[in-house]
C-alpha positions in Angstrom: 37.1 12.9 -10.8 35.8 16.3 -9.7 33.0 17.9 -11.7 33.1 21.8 -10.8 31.1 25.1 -11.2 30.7 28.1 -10.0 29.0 27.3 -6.6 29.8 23.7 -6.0 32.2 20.4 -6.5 31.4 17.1 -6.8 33.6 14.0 -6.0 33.1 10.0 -5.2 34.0 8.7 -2.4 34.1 4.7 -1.1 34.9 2.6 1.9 35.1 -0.5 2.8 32.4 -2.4 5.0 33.2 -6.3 6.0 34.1 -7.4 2.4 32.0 -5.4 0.5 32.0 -1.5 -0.3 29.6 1.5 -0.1 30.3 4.0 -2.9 28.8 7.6 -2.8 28.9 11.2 -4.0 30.4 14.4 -2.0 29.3 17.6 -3.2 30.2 21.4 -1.4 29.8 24.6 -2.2 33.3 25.9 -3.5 35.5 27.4 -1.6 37.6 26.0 1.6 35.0 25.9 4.4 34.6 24.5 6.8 31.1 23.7 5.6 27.8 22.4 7.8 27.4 19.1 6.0 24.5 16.6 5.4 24.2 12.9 4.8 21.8 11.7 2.4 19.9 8.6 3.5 17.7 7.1 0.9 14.3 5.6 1.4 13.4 1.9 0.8 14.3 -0.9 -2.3 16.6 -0.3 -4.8 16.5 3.2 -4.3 20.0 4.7 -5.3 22.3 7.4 -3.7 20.3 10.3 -6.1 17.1 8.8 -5.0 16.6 7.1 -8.1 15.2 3.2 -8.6 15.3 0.5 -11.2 11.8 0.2 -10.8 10.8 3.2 -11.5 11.7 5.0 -14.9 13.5 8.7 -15.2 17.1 9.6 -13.2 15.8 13.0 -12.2 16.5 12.0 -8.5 15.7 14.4 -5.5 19.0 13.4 -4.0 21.4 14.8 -6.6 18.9 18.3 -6.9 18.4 18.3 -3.1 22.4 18.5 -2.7 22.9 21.1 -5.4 20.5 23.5 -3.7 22.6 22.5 0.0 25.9 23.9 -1.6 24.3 26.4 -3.2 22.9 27.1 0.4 26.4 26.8 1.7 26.4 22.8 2.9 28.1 20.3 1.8 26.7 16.5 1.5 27.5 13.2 1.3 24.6 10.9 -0.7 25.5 6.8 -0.9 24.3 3.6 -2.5 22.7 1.5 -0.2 24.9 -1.7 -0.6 21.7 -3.7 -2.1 21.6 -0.6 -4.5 23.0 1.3 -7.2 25.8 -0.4 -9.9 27.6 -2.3 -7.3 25.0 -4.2 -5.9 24.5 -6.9 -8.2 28.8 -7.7 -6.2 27.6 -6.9 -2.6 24.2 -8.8 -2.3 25.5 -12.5 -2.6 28.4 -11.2 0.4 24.6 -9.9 2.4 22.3 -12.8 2.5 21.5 -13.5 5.9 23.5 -10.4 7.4 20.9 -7.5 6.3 19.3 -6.1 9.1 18.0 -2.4 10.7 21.7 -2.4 12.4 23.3 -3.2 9.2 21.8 -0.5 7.7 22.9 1.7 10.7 26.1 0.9 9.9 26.0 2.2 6.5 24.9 5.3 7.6 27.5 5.1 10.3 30.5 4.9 7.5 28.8 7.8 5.7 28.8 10.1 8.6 32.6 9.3 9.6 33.5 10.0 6.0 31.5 13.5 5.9 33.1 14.0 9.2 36.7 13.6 8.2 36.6 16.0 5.6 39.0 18.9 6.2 36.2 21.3 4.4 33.6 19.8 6.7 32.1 21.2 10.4 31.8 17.5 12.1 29.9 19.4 15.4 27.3 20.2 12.8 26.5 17.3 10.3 22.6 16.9 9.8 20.7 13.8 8.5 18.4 14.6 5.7 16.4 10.6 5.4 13.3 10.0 3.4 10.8 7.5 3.5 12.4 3.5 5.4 15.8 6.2 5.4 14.3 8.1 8.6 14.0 4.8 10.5 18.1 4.5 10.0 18.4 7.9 11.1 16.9 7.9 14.4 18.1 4.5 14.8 21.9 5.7 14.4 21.3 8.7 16.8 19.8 6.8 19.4 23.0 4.1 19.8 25.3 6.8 20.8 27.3 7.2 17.7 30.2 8.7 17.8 29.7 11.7 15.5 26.3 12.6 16.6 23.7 14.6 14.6 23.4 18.3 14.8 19.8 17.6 13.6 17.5 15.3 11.5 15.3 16.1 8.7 13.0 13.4 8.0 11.1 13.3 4.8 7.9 10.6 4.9 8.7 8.9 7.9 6.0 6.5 9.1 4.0 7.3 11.4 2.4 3.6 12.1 4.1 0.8 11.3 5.2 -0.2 8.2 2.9 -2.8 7.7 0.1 -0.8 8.6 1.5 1.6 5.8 1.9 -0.7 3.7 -1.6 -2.4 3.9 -3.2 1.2 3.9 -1.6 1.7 0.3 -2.8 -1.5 -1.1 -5.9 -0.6 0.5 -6.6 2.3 -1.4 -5.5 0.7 -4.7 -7.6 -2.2 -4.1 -10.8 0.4 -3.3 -10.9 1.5 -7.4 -11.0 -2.5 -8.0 -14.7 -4.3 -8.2 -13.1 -7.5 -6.3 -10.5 -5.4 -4.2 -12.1 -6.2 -0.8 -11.3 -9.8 -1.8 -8.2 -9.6 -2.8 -6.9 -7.5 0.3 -8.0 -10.0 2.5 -6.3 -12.3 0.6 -3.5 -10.2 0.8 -3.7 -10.0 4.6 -3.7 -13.9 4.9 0.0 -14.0 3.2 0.9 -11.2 5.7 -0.6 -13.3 8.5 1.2 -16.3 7.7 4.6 -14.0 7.3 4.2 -12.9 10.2 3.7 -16.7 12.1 6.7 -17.5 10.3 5.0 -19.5 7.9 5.8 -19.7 4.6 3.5 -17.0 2.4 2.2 -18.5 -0.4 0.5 -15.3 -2.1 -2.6 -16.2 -3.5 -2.3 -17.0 -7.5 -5.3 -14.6 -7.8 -3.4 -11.8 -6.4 -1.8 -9.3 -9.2 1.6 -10.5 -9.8 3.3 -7.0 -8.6 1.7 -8.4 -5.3 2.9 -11.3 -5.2 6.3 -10.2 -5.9 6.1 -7.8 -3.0 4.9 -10.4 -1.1 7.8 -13.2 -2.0 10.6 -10.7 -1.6 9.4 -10.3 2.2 10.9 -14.0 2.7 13.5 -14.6 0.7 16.7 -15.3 2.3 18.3 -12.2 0.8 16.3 -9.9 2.4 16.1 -11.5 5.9 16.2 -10.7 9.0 15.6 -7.5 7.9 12.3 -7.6 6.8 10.9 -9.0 9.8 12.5 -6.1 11.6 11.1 -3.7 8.9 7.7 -4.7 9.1 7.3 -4.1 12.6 9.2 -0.6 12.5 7.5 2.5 13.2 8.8 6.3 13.7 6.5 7.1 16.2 8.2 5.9 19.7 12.0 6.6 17.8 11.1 10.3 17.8 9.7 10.3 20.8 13.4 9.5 22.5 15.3 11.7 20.2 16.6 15.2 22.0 18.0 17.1 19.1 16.1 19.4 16.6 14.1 17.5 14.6 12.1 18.7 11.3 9.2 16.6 10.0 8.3 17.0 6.3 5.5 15.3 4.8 3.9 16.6 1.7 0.1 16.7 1.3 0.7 15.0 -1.9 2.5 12.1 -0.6 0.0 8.6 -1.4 2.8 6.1 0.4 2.9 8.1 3.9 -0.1 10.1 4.6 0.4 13.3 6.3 -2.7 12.8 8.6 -2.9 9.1 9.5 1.1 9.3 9.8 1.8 12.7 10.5 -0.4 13.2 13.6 0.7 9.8 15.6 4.4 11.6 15.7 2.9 14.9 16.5 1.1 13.2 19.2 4.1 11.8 20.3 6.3 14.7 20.5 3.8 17.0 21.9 5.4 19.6 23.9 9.1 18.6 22.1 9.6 22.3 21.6 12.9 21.1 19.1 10.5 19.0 17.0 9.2 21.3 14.2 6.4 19.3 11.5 6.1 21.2 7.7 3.0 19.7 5.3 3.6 21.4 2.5 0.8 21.5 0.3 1.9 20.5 -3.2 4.9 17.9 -2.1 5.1 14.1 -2.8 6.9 11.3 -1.0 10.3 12.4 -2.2 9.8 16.3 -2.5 8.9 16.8 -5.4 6.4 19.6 -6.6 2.9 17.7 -7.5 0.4 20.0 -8.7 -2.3 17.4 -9.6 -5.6 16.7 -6.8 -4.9 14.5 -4.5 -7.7 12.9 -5.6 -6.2 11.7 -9.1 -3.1 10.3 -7.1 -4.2 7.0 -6.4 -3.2 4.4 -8.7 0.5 3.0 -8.4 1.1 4.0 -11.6 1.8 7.7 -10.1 4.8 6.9 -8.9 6.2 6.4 -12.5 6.5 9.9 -12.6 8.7 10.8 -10.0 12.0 11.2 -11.4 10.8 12.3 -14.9 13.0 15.1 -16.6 10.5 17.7 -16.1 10.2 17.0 -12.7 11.4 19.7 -9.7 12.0 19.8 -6.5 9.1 21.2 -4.3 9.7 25.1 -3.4 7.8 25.6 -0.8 9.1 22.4 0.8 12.6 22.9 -0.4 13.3 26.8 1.2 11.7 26.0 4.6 14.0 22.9 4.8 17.2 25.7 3.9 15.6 27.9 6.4 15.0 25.5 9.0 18.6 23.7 8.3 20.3 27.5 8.4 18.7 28.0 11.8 20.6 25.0 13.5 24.3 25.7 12.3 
C-alpha cells in the first residue's frame, strides 16, 4: 500500500532474517530519483521503527517526522522494527532467545541497508545512517566490519560517550539525588550491577523501586542474553575513533539519558583532529530531537520522558536544519 502527497511516498517493506522477519517503512520524495537515502536505526528497548515505545505513551515518533522532512529534503529512507519490537515482535522473540547479540543487531541493520540499496530510486554510493541513542553503537559497528554497501556518512543522535553502564548508573544517579534515602538505594543498586557483572545471579534488592528492579531482571533473562552483557560494556568512544567517513555528532543540551558534556567531550576527545567528525549541541534538543523548551533543571525526574512522543510535540529546528545541511553537504 502506497500512501502519497505532494512531496513524498510511503511503502512497507519486509525480509526475511533466519526464520523470522524485519518489517519497515520506505518513504522518498516523489518523483524517479535516484535519491541519497538514509536508514533509520532506532535507539534501545521496545523502541519501534517511528521511534515510538510501549513504554512510553504518545505515537508522535521522531522517526516517522524525521523522514518526512528527508523527502521533503530530497532523501529517501528506510526506518524498521527492531525484531524484539514493533507488532511482530511478540512472533520473533521466542525464535531469539539466546541468539540476540551486538552482531545480530548488525545484521538487522545490514538487511535494511541492502534493501535501501536495491531500490531502483535509490543512490547506493550515498546511503547515510541516521542512529539514535544504543542505535549508534550498531552503526559504527556495521561500518567498521567492512560491509558491503558501506556508509556515505553517519549521523549519530545521543551516542554514549562512556559506557553504557556508566550511563546508565549516572541516570539513576541523578534520580536517586531528589530522593531522601537515594544514596542508599544506588548503592544498592550497584551491588545487583556488581553481581551481574561476576555472572552472578542479581537479586535486586526488594527495597529498590520496582521500575528498578525490572530494569535490573531484564539484564539476565535468557531473552535478552548475550546481548546485554555486550551492551553493558559498549561505549562510542574508541568506535568513532576508527571510523574514516564523515561523521556528525548530535546531542541536545536537553538530553537527561546522554549528557552532552560528560558524553559529548570523551568522543570529542577522541576524534580530535578527525577533520570529517563534525559535533552539533543544540541548545533546546532532547534525546530523540525533539524541541524541549523547559530548564534543564526541571528535567530530572523519569517521568519526563512521558512526554516525548506527545501530539504536540515537534521535531527540534535548530537540530533538525543543521542535520539537512550537514546531510546535503555529503551527497
Amino acid at each position: 500500500m502506497i500512501d502519497q502527497d505532494s512531496y513524498a511516498e510511503s511503502s512497507e517493506v519486509i525480509w526475511q532474517m533466519d526464520d523470522t522477519f524485519v518489517y519497515g517503512t520506505m518513504t522518498k520524495p516523489a518523483g524517479p530519483g535516484p535519491f541519497p537515502a538514509v536508514v533509520m536505526v532506532a535507539g534501545s528497548g521496545p523502541t519501534d521503527r517511528d521511534w515510538n515505545s510501549p513504554l512510553l505513551p504518545g505515537t508522535n515518533g521522531s522517526a516517522r517526522l524525521l523522514a518526512e522532512a528527508l523527502a521533503q529534503a530530497g532523501f529517501a529512507s528506510l526506518r524498521y522494527d527492531k525484531r524484539v519490537s514493533g507488532p511482530h515482535a511478540r512472533e520473533n522473540v521466542p525464535l531469539l532467545i539466546g541468539k540476540l547479540s551486538m552482531q545480530s543487531f548488525a545484521d538487522e541493520l545490514a538487511g535494511a541497508v541492502n534493501i535501501l540499496a536495491k531500490q531502483e530510486y535509490v543512490r547506493p554510493d550515498r546511503i547515510f545512517a541516521l542512529a539514535n541513542s544504543e542505535g549508534t553503537l550498531h552503526a559504527l559497528n556495521y561500518q567498521l566490519h567492512s560491509p558491503v554497501h558501506q556508509f556515505a556518512g553517519l549521523v549519530l543522535i545521543g551516542p554514549p560517550g562512556r559506557t553504557v553502564g556508566a550511563v546508565a548508573h549516572s541516570q539513576l544517579a541523578a534520580q536517586a539525588a531528589a530522593l531522601p534515602n537515594g544514596a542508599a538505594l544506588l548503592a544498592l543498586y550497584d551491588q545487583a550491577i556488581t553481581r551481574f557483572q561476576a555472572g552472578e545471579p542479581i537479586n535486586p534488592d526488594p527495597l529498590l523501586p520496582e521500575g528498578v528492579q525490572m530494569i535490573l531482571r531484564s539484564l539476565e533473562t535468557p531473552a535478552n542474553q548475550p546481548f546485554a552483557r555486550e551492551l553493558w560494556l559498549a561505549d562510542a568512544t574508541p568506535l568513532l575513533r576508527q571510523v574514516d567517513i564523515p561523521v556528525l555528532v548530535v546531542i541536545g543540551k536537553k538530553d537527561i539519558q546522554i549528557d552532552w558534556q560528560a558524553d559529548g567531550e570523551p568522543l570529542q576527545q577522541a576524534t580530535a583532529g578527525h577533520e570529517n567528525v563534525s559535533f552539533l549541541f543544540p541548545e533546546n534538543a532532547n534525546h530523540i530531537l525533539k524541541q524541549e523548551l523547559r530548564p534543564r533543571s526541571e528535567l530530572v525526574t523519569p517521568e519526563i520522558t512521558a512526554s516525548y512522543n506527545g501530539p504536540d510535540t515537534r521535531l527540534d529546528p535548530q537540530a533538525t536544519e543543521e542535520l539537512l545541511k550537514w546531510l546535503a553537504a555529503h551527497v
